[in-house]
C-alpha positions as CSV (number, residue, x, y, z in Angstrom):
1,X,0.0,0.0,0.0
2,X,1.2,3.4,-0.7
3,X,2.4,5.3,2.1
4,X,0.4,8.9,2.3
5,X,3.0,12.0,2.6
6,X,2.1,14.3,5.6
7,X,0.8,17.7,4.9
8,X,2.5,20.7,6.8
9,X,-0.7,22.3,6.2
10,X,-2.4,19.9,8.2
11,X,0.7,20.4,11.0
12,X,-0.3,24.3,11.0
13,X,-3.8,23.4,11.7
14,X,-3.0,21.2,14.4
15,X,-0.7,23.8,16.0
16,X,-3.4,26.6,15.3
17,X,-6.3,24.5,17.4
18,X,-3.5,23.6,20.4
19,X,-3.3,27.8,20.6
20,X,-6.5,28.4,20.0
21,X,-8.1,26.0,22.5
22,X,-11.3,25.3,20.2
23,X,-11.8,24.3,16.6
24,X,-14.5,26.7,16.4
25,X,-11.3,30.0,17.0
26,X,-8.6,28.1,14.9
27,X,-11.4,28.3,12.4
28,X,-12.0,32.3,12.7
29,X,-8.0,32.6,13.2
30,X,-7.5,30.7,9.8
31,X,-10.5,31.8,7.9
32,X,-11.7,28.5,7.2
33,X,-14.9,26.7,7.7
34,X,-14.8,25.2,10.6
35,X,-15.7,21.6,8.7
36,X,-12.4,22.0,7.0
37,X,-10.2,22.0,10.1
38,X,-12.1,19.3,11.3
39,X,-11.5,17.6,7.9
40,X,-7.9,18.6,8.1
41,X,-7.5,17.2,12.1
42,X,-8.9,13.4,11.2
43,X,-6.9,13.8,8.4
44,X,-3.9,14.1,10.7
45,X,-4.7,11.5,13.0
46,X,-5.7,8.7,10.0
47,X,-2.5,9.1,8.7
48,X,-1.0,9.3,12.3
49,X,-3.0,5.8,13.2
50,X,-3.8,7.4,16.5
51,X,-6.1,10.5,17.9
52,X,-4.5,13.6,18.5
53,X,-7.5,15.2,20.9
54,X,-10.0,14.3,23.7
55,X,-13.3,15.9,22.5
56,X,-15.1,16.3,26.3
57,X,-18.5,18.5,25.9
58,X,-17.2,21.6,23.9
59,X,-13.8,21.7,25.3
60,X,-11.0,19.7,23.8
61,X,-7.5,18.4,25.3
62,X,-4.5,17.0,23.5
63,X,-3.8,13.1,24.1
64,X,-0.6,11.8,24.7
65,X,0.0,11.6,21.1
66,X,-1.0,14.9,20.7
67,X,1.2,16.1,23.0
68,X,4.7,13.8,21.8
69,X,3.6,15.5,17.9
70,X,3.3,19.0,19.1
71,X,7.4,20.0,20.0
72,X,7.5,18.5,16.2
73,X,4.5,20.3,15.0
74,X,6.4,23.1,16.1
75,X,9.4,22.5,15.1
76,X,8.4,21.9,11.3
77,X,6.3,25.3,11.7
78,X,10.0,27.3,12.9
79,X,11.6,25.6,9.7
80,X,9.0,26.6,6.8
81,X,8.8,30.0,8.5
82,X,12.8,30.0,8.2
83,X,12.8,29.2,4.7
84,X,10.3,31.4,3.3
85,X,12.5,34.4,5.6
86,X,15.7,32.7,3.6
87,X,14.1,33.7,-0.1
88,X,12.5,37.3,0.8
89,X,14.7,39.9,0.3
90,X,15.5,42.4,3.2
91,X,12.9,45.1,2.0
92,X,9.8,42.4,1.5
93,X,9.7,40.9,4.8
94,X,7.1,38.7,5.1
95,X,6.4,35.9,7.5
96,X,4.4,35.7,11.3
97,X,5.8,37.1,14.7
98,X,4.6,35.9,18.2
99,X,5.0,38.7,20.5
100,X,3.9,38.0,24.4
101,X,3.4,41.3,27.0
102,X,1.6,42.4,29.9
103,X,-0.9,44.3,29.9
104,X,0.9,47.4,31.0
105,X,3.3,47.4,28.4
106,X,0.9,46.2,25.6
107,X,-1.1,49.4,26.6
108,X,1.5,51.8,26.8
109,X,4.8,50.8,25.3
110,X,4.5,48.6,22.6
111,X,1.9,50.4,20.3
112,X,4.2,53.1,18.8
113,X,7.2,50.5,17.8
114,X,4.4,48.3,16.2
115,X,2.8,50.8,14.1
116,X,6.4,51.7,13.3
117,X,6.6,48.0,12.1
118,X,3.9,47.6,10.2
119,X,4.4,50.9,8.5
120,X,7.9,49.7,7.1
121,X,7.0,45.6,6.6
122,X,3.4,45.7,6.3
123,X,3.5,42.0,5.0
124,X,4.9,40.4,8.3
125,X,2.0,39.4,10.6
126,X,2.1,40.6,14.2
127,X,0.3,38.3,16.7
128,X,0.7,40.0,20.5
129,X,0.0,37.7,23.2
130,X,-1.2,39.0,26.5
131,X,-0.3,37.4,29.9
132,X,1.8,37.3,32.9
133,X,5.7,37.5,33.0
134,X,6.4,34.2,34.0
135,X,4.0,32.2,31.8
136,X,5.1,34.3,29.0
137,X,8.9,33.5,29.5
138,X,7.9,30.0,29.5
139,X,6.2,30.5,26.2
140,X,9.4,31.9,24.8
141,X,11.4,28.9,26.5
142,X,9.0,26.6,24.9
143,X,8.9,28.0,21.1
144,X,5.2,29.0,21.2
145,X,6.5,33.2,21.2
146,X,9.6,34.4,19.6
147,X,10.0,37.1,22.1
148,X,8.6,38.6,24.9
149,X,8.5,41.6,26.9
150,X,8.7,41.3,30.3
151,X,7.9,44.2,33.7
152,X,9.9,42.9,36.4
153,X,13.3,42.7,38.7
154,X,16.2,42.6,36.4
155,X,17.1,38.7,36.2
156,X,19.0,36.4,33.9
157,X,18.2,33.5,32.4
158,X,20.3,30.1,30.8
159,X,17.9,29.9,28.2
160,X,17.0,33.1,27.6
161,X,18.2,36.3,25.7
162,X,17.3,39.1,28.1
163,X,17.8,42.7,27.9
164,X,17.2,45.4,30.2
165,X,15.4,48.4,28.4
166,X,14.5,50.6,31.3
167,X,13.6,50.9,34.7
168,X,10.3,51.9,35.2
169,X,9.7,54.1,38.2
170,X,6.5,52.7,39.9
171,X,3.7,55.4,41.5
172,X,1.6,54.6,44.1
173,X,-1.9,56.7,43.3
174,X,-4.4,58.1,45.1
175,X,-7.9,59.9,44.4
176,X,-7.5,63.7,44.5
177,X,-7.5,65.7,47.9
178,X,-7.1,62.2,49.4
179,X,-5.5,62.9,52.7
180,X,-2.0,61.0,52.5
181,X,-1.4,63.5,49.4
182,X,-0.3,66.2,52.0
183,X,2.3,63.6,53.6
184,X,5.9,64.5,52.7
185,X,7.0,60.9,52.7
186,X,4.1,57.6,53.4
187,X,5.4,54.8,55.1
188,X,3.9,51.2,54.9
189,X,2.0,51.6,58.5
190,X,0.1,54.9,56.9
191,X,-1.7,52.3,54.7
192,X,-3.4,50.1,57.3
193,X,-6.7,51.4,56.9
194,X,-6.6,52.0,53.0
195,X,-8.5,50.1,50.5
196,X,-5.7,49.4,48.2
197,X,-7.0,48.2,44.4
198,X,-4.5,45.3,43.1
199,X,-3.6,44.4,39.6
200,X,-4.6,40.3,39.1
201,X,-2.6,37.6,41.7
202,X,0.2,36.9,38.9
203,X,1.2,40.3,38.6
204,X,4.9,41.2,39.1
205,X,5.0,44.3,41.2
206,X,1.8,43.4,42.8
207,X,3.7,40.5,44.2
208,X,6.3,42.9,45.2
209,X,4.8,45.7,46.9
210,X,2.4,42.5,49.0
211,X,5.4,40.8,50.4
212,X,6.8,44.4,50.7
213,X,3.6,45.5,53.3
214,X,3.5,41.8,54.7
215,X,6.8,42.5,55.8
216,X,5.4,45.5,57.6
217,X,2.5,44.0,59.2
218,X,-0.3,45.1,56.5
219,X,-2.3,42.2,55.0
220,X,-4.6,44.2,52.2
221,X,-7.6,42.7,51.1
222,X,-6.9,40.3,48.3
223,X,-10.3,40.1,46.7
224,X,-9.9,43.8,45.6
225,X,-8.3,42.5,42.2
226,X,-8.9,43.5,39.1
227,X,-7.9,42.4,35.6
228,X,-7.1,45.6,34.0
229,X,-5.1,48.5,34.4
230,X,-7.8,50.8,33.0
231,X,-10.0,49.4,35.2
232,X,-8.2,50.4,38.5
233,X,-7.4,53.6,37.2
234,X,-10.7,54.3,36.8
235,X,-11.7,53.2,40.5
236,X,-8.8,55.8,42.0
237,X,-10.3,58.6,40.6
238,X,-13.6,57.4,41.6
239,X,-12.5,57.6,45.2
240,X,-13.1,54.2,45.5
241,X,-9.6,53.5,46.7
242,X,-5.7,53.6,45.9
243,X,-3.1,51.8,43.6
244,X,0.5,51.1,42.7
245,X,1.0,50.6,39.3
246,X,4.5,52.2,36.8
247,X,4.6,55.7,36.0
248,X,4.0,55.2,32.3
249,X,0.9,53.6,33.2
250,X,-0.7,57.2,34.8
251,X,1.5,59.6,33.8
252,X,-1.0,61.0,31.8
253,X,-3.9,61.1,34.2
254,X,-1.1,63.1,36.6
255,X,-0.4,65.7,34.2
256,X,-4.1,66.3,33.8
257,X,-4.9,66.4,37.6
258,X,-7.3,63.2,37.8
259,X,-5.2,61.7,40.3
260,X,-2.4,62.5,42.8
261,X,0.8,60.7,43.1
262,X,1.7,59.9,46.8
263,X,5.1,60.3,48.3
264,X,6.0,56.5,48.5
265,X,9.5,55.2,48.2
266,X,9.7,52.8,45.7
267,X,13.2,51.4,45.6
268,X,12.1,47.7,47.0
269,X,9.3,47.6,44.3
270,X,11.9,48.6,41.2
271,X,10.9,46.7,38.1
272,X,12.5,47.2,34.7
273,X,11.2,46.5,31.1
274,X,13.1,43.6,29.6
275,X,12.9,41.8,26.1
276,X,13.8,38.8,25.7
277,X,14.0,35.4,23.3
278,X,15.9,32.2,23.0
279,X,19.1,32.2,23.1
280,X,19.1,28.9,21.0
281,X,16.3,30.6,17.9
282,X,17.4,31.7,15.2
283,X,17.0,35.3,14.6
284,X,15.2,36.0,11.5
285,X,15.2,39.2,9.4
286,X,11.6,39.8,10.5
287,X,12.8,39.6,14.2
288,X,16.4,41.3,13.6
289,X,14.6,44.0,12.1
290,X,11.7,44.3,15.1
291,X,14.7,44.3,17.6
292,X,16.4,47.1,16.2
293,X,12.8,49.3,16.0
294,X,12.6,48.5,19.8
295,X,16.2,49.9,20.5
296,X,15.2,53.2,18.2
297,X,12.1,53.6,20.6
298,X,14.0,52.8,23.8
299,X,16.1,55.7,23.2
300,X,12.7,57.7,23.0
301,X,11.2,56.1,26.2
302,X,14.7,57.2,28.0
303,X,14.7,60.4,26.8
C-alpha cells in the first residue's frame, strides 16, 4: 500500500487548534470553515494511526500523542517559517511574529514600535499575546512566542536572551484631595486602613509591593483584584480607593490632575522593562529588524 505523505498544512492546523483551544477559534483565526479544520485534524490523525484530541462537551485536550507531535508540530512550523525568511529579500519581509506582553506594556509601550513595524513591513503578521511574566517566559522557552516583553526585577536566564530596556519608576496613586497626598513621605503603617486596588494575583510588582507591606504587618484585602489597568485607574479617581501601578501607566492622568501621586519610596518595588527570546532561535530578518525598532524607541522612552 502506498504510504500517504504528511501535509505541513495539516501540521499548522494542528498547531493553530492547540493555541487556539477550540476548533471553532482556529477556524476564525484561519479563515476557514470550521468543517475543513475538522476535515484537516482526522486527516492528521488517519494518517497518524492514533487521535491527537479528547473531545469532552465543547472543550478539547490534547492526548498523549498529541502532546509527543506538538514540540515536532512546532518545530516543522519554525523551519517553513525559516525558509520562506531565507528567499525574501530584506525590503519584503514577510512571514508571522509571536510577541507576548503584559498588559501594561501592551497598553503603553509597545503600540508606537508596532505601528512603526507595520508601516515599514506591512507584510509580516504581528500576533501580540497577553499574559503574565512568568507564563510568557515559559512560552518563549517553549517556542510558542519568539520574544517577549517582560515588567519585572532585572534577572538572567540560561535559556534566555534578556535585555534590560529601562527601569520603570512605579507610583503609588491616590484619588485627589485624598488625605495622604499632604504627607511628605508615606510609610507602609500609613496604609493600614486604605483600600488598596490590586492588579490580578500573577502580577509582578503586585507581588512585590504585597510581600513588601507583609513585611510590615499590613495584609490588604486580596479580593480587591482586578484584571485591568484601566479598570483600577478608573476606580482611584472614583475615590473608591488607591493603587500602585508604573509611572507610564498614569502619567497622563497626573499631568491632567485626575489623580495624585503619593510620596511613597519605591526602591524595593523597582521593576525594569526587559525583552527577551531564546538564546538557541534563530533570529530572522523579521525579528532582527523588530529588535532594532525596539532599540530606536528605547532611546525615545529614555529620553
Amino acid at each position: 500500500m502506498k504510504e500517504r505523505i504528511m501535509e505541513s498544512r495539516h501540521l499548522f492546523t494542528f498547531l493553530n487548534v492547540v493555541e487556539a483551544g477550540s476548533f471553532t477559534r482556529a477556524a476564525r483565526i484561519l479563515d476557514y470553515a470550521q468543517s475543513s479544520i475538522t476535515a484537516q485534524i482526522q486527516t492528521l490523525e488517519t494518517e497518524l494511526g492514533t487521535p491527537l484530541f479528547d473531545r469532552i462537551g465543547k472543550k478539547i485536550m490534547l492526548t498523549d500523542a498529541g502532546r509527543r507531535l506538538l514540540p515536532y508540530a512546532q518545530e516543522i512550523s519554525k523551519m517553513h517559517a525559516m525558509a520562506k525568511d531565507a528567499l525574501c529579500s530584506e525590503t519584503e519581509l514577510t512571514g508571522t511574529l509571536k510577541i507576548g506582553a503584559p498588559e501594561s506594556l501592551a497598553a503603553f509601550r509597545l503600540p508606537g514600535l508596532i505601528r512603526e513595524y507595520r508601516e515599514r513591513y506591512s507584510r509580516v503578521k504581528i500576533v501580540l499575546k497577553p499574559g503574565e511574566c512568568w507564563e510568557l517566559r515559559d512560552m518563549v522557552r517553549s517556542g510558542e512566542l519568539d520574544l517577549a516583553f517582560l515588567l519585572q526585577p532585572e534577572t538572567e536566564d540560561r535559556e534566555l536572551h534578556v535585555t534590560t530596556l529601562i527601569h520603570e519608576p512605579m507610583a503609588l496613586v491616590a484619588p485627589l484631595k485624598h488625605s495622604l497626598a499632604t504627607y511628605t513621605r508615606v510609610e507602609p503603617g500609613d496604609l493600614k486602613d486604605e483600600t488598596i486596588l490590586h492588579t490580578e494575583s500573577g502580577c509582578t510588582y503586585r507581588i512585590l509591593f504585597e510581600q513588601y507591606l507583609n513585611r510590615h504587618g499590613i495584609f490588604a484585602d486580596p479580593s480587591l483584584e482586578f484584571w485591568s489597568i484601566e479598570a483600577i485607574k478608573q476606580c482611584v479617581m472614583a475615590g473608591l480607593g488607591i493603587a500602585l501601578l508604573p509611572l507610564v501607566t498614569v502619567q497622563n492622568e497626573l499631568r491632567e490632575g485626575k489623580m495624585a501621586r503619593l510620596a511613597w519610596d519605591d526602591s524595593e518595588q523597582q521593576v525594569a522593562t526587559q525583552v527577551a527570546y531564546h538564546t538557541k532561535k534563530w533570529k530572522s530578518p523579521a525579528l532582527s529588524e523588530f529588535l532594532q525598532i525596539v532599540e530606536q524607541h528605547v532611546a525615545h522612552w529614555r529620553a
